[in-house]
Backbone as CSV, one residue per row, in Angstrom:
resi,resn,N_x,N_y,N_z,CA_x,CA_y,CA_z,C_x,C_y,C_z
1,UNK,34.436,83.063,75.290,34.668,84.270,76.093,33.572,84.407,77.146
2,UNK,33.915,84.795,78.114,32.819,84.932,79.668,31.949,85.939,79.697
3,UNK,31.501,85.952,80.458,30.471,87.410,80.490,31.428,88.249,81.031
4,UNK,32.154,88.554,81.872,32.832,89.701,82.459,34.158,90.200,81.190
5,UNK,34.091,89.669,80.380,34.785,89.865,79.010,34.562,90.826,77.860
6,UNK,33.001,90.019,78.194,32.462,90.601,76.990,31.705,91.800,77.208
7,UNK,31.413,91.907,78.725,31.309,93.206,79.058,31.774,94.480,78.537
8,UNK,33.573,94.073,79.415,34.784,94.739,78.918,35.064,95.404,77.440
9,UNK,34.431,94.347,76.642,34.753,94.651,75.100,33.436,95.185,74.607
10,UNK,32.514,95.196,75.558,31.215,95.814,75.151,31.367,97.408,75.504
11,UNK,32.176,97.799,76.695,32.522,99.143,76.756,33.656,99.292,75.888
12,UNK,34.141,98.875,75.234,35.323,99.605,74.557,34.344,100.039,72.811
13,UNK,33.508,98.869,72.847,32.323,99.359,71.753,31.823,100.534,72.021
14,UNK,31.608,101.152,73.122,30.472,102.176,73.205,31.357,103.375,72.781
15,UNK,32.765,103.411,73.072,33.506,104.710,73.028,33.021,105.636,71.570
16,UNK,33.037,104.657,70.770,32.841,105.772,69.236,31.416,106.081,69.427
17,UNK,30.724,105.388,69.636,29.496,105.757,69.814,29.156,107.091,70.843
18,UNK,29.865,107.095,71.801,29.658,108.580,72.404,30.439,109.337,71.697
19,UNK,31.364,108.969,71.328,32.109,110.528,70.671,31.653,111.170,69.406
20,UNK,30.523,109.859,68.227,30.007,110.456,67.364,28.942,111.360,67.471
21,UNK,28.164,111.013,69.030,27.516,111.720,69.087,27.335,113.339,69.168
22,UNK,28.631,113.891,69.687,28.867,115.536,69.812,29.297,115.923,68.194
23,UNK,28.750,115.100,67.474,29.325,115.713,65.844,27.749,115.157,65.081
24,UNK,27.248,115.223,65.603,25.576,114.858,65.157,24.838,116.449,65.097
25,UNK,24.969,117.766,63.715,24.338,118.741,64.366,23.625,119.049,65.384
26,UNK,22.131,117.940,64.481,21.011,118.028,65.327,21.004,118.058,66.803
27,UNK,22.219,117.342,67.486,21.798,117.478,68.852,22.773,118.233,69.308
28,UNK,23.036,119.204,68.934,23.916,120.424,69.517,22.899,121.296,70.015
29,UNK,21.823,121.365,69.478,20.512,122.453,70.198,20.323,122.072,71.844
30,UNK,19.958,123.202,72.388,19.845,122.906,73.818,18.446,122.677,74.099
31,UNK,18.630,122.295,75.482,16.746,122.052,76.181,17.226,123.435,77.528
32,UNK,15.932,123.386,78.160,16.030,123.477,79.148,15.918,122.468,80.158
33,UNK,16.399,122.147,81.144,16.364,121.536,82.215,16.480,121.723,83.701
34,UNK,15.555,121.839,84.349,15.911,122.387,85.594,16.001,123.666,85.876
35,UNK,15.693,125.133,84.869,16.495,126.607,84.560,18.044,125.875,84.295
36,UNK,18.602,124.886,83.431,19.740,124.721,83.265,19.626,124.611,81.733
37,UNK,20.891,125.243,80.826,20.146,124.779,79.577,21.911,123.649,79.190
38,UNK,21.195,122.664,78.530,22.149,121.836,78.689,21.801,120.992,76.792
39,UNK,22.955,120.920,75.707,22.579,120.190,74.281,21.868,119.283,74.461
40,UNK,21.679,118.396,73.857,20.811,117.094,73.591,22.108,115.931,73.454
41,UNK,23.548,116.695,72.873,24.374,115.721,72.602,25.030,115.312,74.083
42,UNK,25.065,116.371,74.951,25.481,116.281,76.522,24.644,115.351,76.913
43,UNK,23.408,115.052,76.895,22.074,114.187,77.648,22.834,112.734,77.124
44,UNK,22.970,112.706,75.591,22.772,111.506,75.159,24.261,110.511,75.623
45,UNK,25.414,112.372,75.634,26.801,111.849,75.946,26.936,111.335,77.445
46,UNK,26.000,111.466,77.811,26.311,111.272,79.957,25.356,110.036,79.953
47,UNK,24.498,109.732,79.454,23.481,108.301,79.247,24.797,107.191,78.828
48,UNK,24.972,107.332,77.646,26.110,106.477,76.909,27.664,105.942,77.741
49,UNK,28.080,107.259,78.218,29.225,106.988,79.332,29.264,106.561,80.657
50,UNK,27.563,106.318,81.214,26.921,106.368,82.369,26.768,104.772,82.431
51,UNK,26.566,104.326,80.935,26.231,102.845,81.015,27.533,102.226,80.587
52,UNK,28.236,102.573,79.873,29.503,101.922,79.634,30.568,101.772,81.155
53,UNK,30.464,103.077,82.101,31.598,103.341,82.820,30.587,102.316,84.235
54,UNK,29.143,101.827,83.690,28.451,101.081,84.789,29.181,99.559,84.588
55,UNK,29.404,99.174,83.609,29.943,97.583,82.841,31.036,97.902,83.545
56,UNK,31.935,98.787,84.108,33.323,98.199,84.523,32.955,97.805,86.050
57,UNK,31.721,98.146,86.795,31.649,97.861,87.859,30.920,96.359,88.052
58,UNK,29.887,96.311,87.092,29.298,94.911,86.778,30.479,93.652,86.448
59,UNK,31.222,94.148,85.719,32.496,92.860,84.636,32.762,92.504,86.306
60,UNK,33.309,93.310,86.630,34.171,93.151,87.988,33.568,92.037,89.329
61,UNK,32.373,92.656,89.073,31.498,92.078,90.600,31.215,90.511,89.902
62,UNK,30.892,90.526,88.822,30.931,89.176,88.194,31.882,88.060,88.014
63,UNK,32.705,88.993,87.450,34.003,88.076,87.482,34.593,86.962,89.069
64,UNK,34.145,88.423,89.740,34.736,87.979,91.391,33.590,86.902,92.371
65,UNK,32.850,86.975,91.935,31.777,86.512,92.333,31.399,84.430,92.020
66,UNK,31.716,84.754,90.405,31.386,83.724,89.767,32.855,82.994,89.599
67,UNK,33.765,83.490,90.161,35.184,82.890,89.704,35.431,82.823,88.192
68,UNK,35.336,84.260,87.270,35.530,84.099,86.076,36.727,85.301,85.816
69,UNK,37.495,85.233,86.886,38.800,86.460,86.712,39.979,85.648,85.334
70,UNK,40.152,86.039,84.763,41.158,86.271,83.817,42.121,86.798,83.274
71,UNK,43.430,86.403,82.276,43.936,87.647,82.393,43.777,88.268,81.677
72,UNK,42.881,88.215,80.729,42.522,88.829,79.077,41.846,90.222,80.184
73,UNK,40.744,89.646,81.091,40.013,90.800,82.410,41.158,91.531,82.903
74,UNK,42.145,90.708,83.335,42.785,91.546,84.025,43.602,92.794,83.270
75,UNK,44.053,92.837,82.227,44.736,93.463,81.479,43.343,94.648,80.882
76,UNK,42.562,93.975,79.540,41.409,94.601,78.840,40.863,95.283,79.675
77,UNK,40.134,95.261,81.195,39.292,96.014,81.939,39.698,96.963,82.262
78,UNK,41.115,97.335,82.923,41.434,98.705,82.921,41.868,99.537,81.998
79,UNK,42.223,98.868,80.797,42.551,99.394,79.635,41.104,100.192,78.589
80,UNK,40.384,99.337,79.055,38.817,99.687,78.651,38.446,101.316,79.274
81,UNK,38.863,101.366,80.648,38.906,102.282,81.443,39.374,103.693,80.803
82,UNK,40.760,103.295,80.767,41.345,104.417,79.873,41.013,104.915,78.304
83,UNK,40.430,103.469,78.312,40.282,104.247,76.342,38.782,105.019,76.510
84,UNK,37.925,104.966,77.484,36.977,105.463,78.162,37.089,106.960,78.394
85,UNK,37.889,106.837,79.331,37.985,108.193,80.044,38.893,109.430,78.830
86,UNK,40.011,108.611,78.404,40.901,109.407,77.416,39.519,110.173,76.441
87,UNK,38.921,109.457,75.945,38.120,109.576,74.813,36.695,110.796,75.065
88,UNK,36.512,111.045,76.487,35.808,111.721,77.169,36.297,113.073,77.380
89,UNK,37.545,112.884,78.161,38.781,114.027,78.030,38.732,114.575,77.105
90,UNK,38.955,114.044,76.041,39.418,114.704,74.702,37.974,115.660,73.973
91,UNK,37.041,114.854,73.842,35.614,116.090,73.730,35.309,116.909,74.757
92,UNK,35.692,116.744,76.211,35.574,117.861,77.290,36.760,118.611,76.640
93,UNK,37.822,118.693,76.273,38.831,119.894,76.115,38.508,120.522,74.498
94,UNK,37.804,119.521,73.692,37.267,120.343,71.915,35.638,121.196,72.951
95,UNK,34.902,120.788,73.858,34.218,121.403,73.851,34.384,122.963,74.747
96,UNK,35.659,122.846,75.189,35.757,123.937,76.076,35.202,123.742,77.608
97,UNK,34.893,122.544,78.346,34.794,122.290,79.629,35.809,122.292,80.556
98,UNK,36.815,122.239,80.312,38.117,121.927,81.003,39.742,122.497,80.713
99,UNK,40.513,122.715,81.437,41.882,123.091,80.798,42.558,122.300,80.451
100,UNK,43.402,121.932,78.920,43.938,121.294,78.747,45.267,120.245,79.644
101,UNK,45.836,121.003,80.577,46.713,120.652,81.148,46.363,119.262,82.326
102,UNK,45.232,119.519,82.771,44.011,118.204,83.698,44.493,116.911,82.654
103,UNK,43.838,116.964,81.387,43.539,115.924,80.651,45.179,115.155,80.303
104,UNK,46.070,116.156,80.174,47.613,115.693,79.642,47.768,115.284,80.704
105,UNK,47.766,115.657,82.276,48.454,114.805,82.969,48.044,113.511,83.374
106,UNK,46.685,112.921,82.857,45.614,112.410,83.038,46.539,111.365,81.883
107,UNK,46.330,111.288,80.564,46.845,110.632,79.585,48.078,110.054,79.731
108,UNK,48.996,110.945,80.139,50.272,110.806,80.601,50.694,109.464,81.401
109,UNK,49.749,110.015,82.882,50.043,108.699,83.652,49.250,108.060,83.036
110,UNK,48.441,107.469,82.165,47.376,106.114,81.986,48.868,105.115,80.580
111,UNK,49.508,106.214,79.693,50.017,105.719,78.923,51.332,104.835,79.706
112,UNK,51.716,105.301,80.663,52.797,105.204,81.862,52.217,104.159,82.335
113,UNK,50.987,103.451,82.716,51.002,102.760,83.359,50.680,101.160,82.333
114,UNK,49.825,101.739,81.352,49.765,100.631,80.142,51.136,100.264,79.987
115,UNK,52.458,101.339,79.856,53.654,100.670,79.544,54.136,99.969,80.367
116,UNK,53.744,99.852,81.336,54.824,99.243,82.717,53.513,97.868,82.607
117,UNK,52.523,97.810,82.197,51.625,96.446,82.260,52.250,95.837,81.177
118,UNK,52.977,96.034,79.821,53.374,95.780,78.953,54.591,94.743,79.039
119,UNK,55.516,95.798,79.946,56.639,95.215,80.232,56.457,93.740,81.406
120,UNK,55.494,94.056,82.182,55.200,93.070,83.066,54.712,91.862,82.128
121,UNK,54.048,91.844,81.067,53.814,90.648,80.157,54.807,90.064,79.861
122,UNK,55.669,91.051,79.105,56.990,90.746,78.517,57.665,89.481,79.693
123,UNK,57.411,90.197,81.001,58.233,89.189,82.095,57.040,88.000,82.181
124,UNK,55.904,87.898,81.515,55.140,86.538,82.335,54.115,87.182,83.628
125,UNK,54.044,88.295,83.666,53.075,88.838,84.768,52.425,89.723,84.363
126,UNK,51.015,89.718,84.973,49.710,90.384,84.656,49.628,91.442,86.165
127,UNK,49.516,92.668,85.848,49.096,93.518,86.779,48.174,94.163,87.162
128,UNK,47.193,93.346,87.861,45.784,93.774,88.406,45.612,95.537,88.762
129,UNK,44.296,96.113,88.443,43.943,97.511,88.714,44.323,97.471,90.277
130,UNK,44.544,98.155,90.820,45.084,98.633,92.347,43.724,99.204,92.799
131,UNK,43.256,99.387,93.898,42.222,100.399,95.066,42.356,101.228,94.504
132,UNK,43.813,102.276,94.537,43.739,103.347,94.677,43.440,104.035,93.199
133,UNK,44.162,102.696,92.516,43.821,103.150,90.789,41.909,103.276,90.177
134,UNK,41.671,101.960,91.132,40.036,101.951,90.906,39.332,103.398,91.287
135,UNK,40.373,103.693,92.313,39.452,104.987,93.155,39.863,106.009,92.273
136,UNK,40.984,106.215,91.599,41.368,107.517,90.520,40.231,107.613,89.597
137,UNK,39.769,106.018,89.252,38.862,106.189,87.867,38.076,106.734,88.362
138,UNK,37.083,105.708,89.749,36.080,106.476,90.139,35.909,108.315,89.660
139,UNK,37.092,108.731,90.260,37.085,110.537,90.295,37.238,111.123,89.385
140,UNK,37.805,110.010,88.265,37.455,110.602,86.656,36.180,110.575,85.991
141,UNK,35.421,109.623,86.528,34.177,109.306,86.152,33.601,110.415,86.556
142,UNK,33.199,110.454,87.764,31.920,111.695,88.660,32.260,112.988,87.736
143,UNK,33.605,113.256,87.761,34.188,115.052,87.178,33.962,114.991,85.662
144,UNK,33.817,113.810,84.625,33.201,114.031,83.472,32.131,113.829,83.652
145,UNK,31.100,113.416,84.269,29.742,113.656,84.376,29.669,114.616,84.543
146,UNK,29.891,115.392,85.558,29.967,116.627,86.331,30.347,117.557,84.817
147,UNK,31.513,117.837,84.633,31.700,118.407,83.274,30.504,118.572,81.868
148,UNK,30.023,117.319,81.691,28.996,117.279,80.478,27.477,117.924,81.193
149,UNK,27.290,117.465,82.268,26.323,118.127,82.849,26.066,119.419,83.334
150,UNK,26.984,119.889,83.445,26.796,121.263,84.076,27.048,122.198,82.702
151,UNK,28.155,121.236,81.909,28.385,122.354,80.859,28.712,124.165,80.804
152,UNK,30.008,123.510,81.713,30.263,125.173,81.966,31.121,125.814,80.835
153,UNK,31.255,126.980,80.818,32.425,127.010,79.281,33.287,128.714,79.887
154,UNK,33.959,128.423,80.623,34.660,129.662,81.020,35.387,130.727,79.473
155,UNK,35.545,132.016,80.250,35.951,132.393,78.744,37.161,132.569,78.729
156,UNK,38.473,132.119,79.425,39.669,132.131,79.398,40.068,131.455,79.996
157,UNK,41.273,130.840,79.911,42.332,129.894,80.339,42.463,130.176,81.719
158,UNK,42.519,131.709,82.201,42.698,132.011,83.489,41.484,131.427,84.095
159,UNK,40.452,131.690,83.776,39.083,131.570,84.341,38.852,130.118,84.634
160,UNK,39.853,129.025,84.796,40.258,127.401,84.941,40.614,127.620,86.482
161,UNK,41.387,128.416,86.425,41.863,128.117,87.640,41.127,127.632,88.801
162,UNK,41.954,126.979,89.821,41.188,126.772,90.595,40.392,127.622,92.013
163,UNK,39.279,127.414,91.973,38.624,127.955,92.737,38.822,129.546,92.445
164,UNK,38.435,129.956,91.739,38.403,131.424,91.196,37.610,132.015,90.625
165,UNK,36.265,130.641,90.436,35.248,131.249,89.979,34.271,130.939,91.243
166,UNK,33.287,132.335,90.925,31.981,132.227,92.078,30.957,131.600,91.296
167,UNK,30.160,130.650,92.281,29.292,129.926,91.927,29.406,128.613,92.694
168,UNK,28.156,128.179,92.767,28.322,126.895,93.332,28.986,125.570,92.468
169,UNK,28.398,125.619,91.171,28.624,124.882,89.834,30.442,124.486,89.786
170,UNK,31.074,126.002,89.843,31.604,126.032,89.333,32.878,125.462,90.223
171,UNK,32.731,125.678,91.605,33.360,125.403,92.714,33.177,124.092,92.780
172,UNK,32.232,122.848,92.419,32.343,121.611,92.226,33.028,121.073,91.540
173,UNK,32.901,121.631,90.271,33.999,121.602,89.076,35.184,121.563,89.475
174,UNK,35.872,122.716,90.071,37.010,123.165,90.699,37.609,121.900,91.438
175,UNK,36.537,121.446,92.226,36.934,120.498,93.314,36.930,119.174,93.215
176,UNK,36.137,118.876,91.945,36.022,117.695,91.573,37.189,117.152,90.434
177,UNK,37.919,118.675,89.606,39.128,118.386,89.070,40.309,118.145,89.929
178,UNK,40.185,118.870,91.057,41.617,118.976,92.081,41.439,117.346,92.407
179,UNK,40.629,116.942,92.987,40.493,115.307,93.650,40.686,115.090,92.446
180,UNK,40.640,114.633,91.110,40.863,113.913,89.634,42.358,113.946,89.780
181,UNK,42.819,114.990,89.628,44.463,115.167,89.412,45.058,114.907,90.006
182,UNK,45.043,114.902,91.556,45.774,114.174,92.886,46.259,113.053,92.501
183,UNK,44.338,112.422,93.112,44.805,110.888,92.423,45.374,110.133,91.343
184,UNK,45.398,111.040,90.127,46.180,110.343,89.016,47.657,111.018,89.555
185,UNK,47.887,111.723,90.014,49.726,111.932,90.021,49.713,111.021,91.202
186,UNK,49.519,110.889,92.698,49.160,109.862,93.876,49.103,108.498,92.731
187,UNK,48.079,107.813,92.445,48.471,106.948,92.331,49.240,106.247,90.900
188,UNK,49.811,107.295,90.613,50.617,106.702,89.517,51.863,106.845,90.069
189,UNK,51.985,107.655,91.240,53.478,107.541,91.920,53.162,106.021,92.571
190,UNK,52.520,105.996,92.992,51.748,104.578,93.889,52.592,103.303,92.944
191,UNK,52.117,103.444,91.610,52.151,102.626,91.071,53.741,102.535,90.354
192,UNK,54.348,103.260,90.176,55.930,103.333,90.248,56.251,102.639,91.219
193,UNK,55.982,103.126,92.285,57.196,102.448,93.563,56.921,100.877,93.484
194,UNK,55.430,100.472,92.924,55.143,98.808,93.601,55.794,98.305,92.433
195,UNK,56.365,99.086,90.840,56.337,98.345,90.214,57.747,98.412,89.597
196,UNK,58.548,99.105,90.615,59.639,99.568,90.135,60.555,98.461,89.370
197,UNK,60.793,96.911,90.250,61.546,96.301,89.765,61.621,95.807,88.006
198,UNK,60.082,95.753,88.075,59.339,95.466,86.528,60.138,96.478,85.524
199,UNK,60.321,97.777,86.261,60.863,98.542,85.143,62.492,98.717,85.247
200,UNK,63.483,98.212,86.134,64.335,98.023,86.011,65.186,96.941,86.092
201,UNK,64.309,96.079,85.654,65.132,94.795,85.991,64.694,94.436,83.931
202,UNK,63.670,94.536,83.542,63.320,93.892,82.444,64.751,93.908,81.659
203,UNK,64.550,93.081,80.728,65.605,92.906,79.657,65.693,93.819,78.659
């Protein structure tokens, strides 16, 4: 197995490892930082996801670089992605950072698009991450940083909405979910139209 592989499978290692961490009492206590007060499990959870979600940019530049693209890469790396981000999602919505409805449509298209890579095997073809898909992750990445770091915790469902809260914090948040959600409905329509035949032609 190559280095841009084992990368890949080196971030899909880290996932439990951040998620055990928000179930570790001890680091539920806060610090201060900055006048910000932020857990110890947030510090350790944005370190951990910071270096894992860094390996999908390394696998990549390596792979392309050294001529070590594959399709085990091509398939595993964005899939790595999602079991990443899903797994992030899911403790931003137990911790109260986010509205549930972001993360479902988020899951939704990633399961939608694993199925249509599925079916493309089935036919003998491997379907490389897209720009625009790379650029969705990107905006999933920054808005769960953004999320664990700021650690905002509104006190109602209404209080999600967008742009409805005052604050600077919170208006990043706001804006950094709206760009997240675009791009996953954008390019998962994206990714329908290029891949339509795959899904109606299969057997």
């Amino acid at each position: 197995m190559n280095l841009p592989n084992k990368l890949t499978l080196f971030r899909i290692f880290m996932i439990p490892l951040f998620v055990i961490v928000f179930y570790i009492p001890v680091l539920n206590q806060t610090i201060s930082v900055l006048n910000h007060e932020i857990t110890l499990a947030n510090i350790i959870g944005i370190i951990i996801f910071a270096i894992a979600a860094y390996t999908d940019r390394l696998d990549g530049q390596i792979a392309r670089k050294e001529n070590l693209v594959t399709t085990f890469g091509k398939f595993m790396d964005p899939l790595a992605d999602k079991l990443l981000v899903t797994a992030a999602l899911l403790i931003a919505i137990e911790l109260r950072l986010m509205p549930a409805f972001i993360p479902i449509l988020i899951i939704s298209r990633e399961f939608m698009v694993t199925g249509i890579r599925l079916l493309a095997i089935s036919e003998g073809k491997v379907i490389a991450a897209s720009p625009l898909g790379k650029l969705k992750t990107v905006s999933q990445i920054v808005l769960i940083i953004a999320l664990f770091l700021f650690d905002l915790k509104p006190d109602g469902i209404h209080q999600y909405m967008m742009f409805t809260q005052y604050g600077v914090l919170n208006i990043i948040i706001d804006i950094l979910m709206t760009i997240a959600t675009l791009l996953t409905l954008i390019s998962g329509y994206d990714y329908l139209q290029k891949n339509k035949k795959i899904i109606f032609l299969t057997k």
